[in-house]
N, C-alpha and C positions, 0 to 999 in steps of 0.2 A: 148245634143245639140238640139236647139228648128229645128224643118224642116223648110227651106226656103217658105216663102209665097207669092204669087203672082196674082195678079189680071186677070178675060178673057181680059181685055184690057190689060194688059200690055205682056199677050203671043201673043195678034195680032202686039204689037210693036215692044217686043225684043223677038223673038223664040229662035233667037239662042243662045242669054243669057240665057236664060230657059232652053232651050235642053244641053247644056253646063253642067248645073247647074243639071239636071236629070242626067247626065253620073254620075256626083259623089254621087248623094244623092237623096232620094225621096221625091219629089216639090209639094206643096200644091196651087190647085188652088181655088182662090172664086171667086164667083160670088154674087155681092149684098150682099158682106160682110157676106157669108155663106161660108164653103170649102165645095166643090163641087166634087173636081175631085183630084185623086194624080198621077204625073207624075213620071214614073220610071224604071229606063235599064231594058233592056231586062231579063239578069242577075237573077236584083232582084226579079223579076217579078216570071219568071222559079222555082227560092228556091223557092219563099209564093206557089207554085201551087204544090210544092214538097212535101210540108209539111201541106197543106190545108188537111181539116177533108173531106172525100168524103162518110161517114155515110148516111142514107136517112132514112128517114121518110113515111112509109105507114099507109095506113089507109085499114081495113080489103078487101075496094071495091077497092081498088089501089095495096094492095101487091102482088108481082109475085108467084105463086103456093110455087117456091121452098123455098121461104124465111117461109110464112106461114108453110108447112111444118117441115121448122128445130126450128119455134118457137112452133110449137104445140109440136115436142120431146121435145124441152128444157121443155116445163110446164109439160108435163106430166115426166118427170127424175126429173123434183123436187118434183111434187106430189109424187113420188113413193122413195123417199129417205128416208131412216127410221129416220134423226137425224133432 
C-alpha cells in the first residue's frame, strides 16, 4: 500500500486531514514536487528509534581511548591466532 502524499500547501490547508491521516499511517510530505518530510505517530516513530542502528564511526583523532583500546586487543587476538 503506496504512503499517502501530500503537499506543504495542502498541510497549511487541511492539518487536520493530515494529522488524522499520520494517526494511522506514515504521510509523505513534498515540497516542489520533491518528498521532503514524513509525518508519523508518536508510536511509530518510538519502534524505528527502537530498532535504529546506533553503531558510530571514528577516526583515529576522534575515537574515545576506550574504543581504540578494545580495537588495538581485537587486532592484536587476531594477529596472535595461529589458524
Amino acid at each position: 500500500m503506496a504512503r499517502p502524499i501530500f503537499t506543504t500547501s495542502d498541510l497549511s490547508r487541511r492539518s487536520g486531514d493530515i494529522i488524522a491521516e499520520a494517526m494511522r499511517q506514515p504521510v509523505t510530505i513534498t515540497q516542489r514536487n520533491k518528498p521532503r518530510f514524513v509525518l508519523l505517530n508518536v508510536e511509530d516513530y518510538e519502534r524505528l528509534k527502537e530498532y535504529a542502528d546506533h553503531r558510530q564511526a571514528y577516526s583515529l583523532e576522534t575515537m574515545p581511548d576506550d574504543v581504540f583500546e578494545a580495537m588495538k586487543q581485537a587486532v592484536e587476538d587476531y594477529a596472535n591466532d595461529p589458524e
